[in-house]
C-alpha positions as CSV (number, residue, x, y, z in Angstrom):
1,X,96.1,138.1,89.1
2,X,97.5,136.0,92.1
3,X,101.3,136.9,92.5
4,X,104.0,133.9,92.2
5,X,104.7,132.2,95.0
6,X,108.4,131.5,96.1
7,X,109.7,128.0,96.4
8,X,112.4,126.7,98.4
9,X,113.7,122.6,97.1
10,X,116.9,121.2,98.6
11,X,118.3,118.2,97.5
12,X,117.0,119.5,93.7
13,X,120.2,119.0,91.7
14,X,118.5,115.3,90.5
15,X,115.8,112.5,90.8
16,X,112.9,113.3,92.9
17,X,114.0,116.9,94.4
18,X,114.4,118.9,90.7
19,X,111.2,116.9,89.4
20,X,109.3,118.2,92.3
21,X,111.5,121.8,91.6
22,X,110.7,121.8,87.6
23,X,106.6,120.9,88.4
24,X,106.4,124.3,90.8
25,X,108.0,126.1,88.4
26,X,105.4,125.0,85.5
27,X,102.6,125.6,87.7
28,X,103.6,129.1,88.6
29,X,106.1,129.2,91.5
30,X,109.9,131.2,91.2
31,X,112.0,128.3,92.9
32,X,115.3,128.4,94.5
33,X,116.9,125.0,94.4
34,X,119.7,123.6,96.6
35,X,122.0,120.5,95.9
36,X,124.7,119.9,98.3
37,X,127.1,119.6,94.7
38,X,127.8,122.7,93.2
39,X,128.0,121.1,89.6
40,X,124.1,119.6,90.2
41,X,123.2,122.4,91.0
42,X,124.5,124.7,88.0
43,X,122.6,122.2,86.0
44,X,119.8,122.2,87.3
45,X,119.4,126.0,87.3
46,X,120.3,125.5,83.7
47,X,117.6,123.2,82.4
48,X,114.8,124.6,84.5
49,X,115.3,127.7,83.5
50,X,115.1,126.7,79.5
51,X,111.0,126.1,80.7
52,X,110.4,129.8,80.4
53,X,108.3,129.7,83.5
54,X,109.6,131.9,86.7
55,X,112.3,132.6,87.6
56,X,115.3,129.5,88.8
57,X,118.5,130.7,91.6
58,X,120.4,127.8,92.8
59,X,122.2,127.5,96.1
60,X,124.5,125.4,96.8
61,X,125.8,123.5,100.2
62,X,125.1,121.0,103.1
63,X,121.4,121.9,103.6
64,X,121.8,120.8,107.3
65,X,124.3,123.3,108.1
66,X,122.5,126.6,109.6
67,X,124.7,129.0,107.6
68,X,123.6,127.3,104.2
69,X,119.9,127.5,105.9
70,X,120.3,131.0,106.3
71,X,121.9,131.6,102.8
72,X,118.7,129.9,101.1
73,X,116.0,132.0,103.1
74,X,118.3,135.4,102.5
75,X,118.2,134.3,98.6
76,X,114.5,134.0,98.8
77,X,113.7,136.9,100.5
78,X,116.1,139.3,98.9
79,X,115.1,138.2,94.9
80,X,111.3,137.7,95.6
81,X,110.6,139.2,99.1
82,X,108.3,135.7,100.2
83,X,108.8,132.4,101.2
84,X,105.7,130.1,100.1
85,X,106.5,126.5,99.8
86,X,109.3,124.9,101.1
87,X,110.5,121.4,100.3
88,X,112.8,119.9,102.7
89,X,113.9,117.2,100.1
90,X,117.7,116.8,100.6
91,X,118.5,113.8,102.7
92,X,121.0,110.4,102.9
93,X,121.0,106.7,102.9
94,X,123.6,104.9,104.3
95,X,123.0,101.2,104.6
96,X,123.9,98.7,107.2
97,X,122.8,95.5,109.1
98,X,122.0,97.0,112.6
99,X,124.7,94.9,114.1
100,X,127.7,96.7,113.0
101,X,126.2,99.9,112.1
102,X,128.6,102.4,113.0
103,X,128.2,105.8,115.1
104,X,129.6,107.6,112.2
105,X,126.9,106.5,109.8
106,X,124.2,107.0,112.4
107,X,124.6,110.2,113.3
108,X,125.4,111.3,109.5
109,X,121.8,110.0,108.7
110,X,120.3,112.1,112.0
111,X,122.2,114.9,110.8
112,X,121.1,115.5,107.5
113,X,117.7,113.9,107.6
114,X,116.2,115.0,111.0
115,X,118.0,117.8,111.5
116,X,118.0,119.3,108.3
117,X,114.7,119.2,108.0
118,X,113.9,120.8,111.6
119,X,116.2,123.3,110.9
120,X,115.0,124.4,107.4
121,X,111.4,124.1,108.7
122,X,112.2,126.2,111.4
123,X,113.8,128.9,109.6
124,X,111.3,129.3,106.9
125,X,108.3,129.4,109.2
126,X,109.9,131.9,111.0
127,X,109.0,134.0,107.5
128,X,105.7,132.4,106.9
129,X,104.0,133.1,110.6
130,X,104.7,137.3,109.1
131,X,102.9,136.7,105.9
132,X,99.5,137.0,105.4
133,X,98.6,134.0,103.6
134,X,101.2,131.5,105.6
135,X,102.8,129.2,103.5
136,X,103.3,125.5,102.8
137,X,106.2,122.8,104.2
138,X,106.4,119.3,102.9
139,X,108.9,116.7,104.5
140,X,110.4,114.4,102.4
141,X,109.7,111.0,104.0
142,X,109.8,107.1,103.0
143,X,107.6,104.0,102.6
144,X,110.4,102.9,105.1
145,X,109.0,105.2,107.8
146,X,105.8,102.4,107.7
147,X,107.1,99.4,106.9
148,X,110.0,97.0,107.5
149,X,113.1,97.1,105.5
150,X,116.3,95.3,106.0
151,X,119.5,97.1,106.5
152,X,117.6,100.4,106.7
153,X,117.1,100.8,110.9
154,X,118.6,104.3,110.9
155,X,117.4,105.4,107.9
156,X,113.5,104.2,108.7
157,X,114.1,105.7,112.0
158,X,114.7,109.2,110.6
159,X,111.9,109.2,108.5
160,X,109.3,108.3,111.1
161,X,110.7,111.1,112.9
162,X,110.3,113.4,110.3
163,X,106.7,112.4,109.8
164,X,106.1,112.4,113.7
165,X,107.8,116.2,113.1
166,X,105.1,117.4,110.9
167,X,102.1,115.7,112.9
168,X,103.7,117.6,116.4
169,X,104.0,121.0,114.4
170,X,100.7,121.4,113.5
171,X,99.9,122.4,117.0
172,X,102.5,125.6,116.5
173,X,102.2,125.6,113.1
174,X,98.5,126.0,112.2
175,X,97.5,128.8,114.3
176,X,100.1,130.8,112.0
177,X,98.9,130.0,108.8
178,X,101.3,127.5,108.0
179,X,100.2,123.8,107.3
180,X,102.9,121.0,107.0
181,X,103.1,117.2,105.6
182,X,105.0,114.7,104.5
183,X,105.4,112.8,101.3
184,X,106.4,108.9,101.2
185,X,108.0,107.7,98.1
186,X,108.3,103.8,97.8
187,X,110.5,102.3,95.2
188,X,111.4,105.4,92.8
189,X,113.2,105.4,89.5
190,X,116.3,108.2,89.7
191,X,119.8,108.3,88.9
192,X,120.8,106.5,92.2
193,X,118.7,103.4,91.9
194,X,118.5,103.2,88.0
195,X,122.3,102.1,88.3
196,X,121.0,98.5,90.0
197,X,120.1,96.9,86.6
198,X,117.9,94.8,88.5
199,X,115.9,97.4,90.2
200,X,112.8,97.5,87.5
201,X,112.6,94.2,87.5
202,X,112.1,93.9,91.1
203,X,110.4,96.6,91.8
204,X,107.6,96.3,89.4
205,X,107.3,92.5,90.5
206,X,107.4,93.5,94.0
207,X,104.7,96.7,93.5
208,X,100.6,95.8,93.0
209,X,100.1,98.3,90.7
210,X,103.2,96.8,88.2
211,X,106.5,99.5,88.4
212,X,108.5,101.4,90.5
213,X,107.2,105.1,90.9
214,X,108.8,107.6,88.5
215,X,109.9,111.1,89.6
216,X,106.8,112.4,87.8
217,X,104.3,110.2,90.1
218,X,106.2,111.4,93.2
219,X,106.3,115.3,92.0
220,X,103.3,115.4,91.3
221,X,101.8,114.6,94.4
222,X,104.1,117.2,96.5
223,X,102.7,119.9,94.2
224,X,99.3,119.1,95.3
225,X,100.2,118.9,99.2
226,X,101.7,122.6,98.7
227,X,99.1,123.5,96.6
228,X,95.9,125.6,97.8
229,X,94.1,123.0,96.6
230,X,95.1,121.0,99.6
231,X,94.4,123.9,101.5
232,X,92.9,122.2,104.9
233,X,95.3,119.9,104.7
234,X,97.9,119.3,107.5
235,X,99.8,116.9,109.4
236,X,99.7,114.0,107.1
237,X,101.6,111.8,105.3
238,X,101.0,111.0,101.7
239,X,102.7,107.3,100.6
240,X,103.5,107.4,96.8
241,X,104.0,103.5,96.4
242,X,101.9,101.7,94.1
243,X,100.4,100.0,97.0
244,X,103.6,98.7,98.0
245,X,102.7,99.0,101.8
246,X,100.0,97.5,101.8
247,X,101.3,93.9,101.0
248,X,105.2,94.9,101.7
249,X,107.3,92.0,100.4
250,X,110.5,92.2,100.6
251,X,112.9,92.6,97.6
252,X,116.0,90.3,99.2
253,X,113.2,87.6,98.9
């Protein structure tokens, strides 16, 4: 019998981040989940672990911030003595015509969504490259990190550098063991964009294949790319979007 692997999900406490945490867990991962909110995160520890499956620690904090980093890799390796598959989910979306987009906003977004990312990739790899069988990173990215969307220039840009992140690591990354990608959601059904009670009806205009993605169609997904089924795998990005990209119309018409 294959022992569990260990997973690592920030930004888990809702939506997209504690789907992808709750599908590891059913398919036979012990996950440790961060949310930057302490209450999200109690939650979520508490609902996953009613699944019976492995075992659910939560962690909470700013996943950018190299002491939190640290805390979540310590947790892992302390409870379960691995790091296996990592999910640098947690991230930020700040809005603004390019115009008058402010420093503060732009270097929030850099912050949490390039270097968080970096920072969480580069302190779990520094497990996986010891292990024998490696492990698995997936980058959260965005449909916006391919195609145009207004009032979303900072945001787009940190996505395209996060996939440009995992496409450069493969170079260190691969000879270690370790294979990386990146997942794209398009329009997604959560908490956050539920509360626009326009959003379905947009979105599934807007989407060839009908409606918005649910959390589901996007979790799904990530478990395959950090599954050994997508074992020579690497480098790539995977756009969940209902073919959204391929036609891109805008939703402001």
């Amino acid at each position: 019998m294959k022992p569990q692997k260990v997973a690592i999900v920030t930004g888990a406490g809702q939506g997209i981040g504690l789907e992808i945490a709750r599908k590891l867990l059913i398919t036979g991962s012990h996950v440790i989940l961060n949310d930057l909110e302490k209450g999200l995160t109690e939650e979520a520890v508490a609902s996953l672990s009613q699944l019976g499956k492995g075992a659910v620690l939560g962690c909470s904090g700013d996943s950018s911030s190299g002491e939190v980093i640290s805390e979540i890799i310590d947790l892992a390796m302390h409870h379960f003595g691995s790091v296996d598959q990592v999910v640098a989910n947690a991230g930020i979306t700040l809005f603004g015509n390019f115009l008058d987009y402010s420093r503060e906003d732009f270097f929030e977004v850099t912050r949490i969504n390039q270097a968080g990312s970096f920072f969480l990739t580069q302190a779990a790899a520094r497990i996986m490259k010891g292990q024998p069988n490696g492990g698995s990173i997936l980058l959260t990215s965005s449909v916006t990190a391919h195609q145009s969307h207004e009032n979303l220039a900072a945001y787009a840009m940190s996505k395209a550098a996060v996939e440009m992140l995992a496409k450069n690591l493969v170079i260190e990354l691969a000879p270690l063991g370790i294979r990386i990608n990146t997942i794209a959601p398009g329009a997604t059904l959560t908490e956050r964009t539920t509360s626009d009670p326009n959003y379905v009806s947009t979105w599934s205009r807007l989407t060839p294949l009908g409606r918005p993605a649910n959390t589901t169609d996007i979790a799904e997904a990530a478990a395959f790319l950090l599954s050994d089924a997508a074992r020579h795998i690497t480098g790539q990005s995977l756009i969940v979007d209902g073919g959204w990209t391929s036609i891109s119309p805008s939703p402001y018409g």
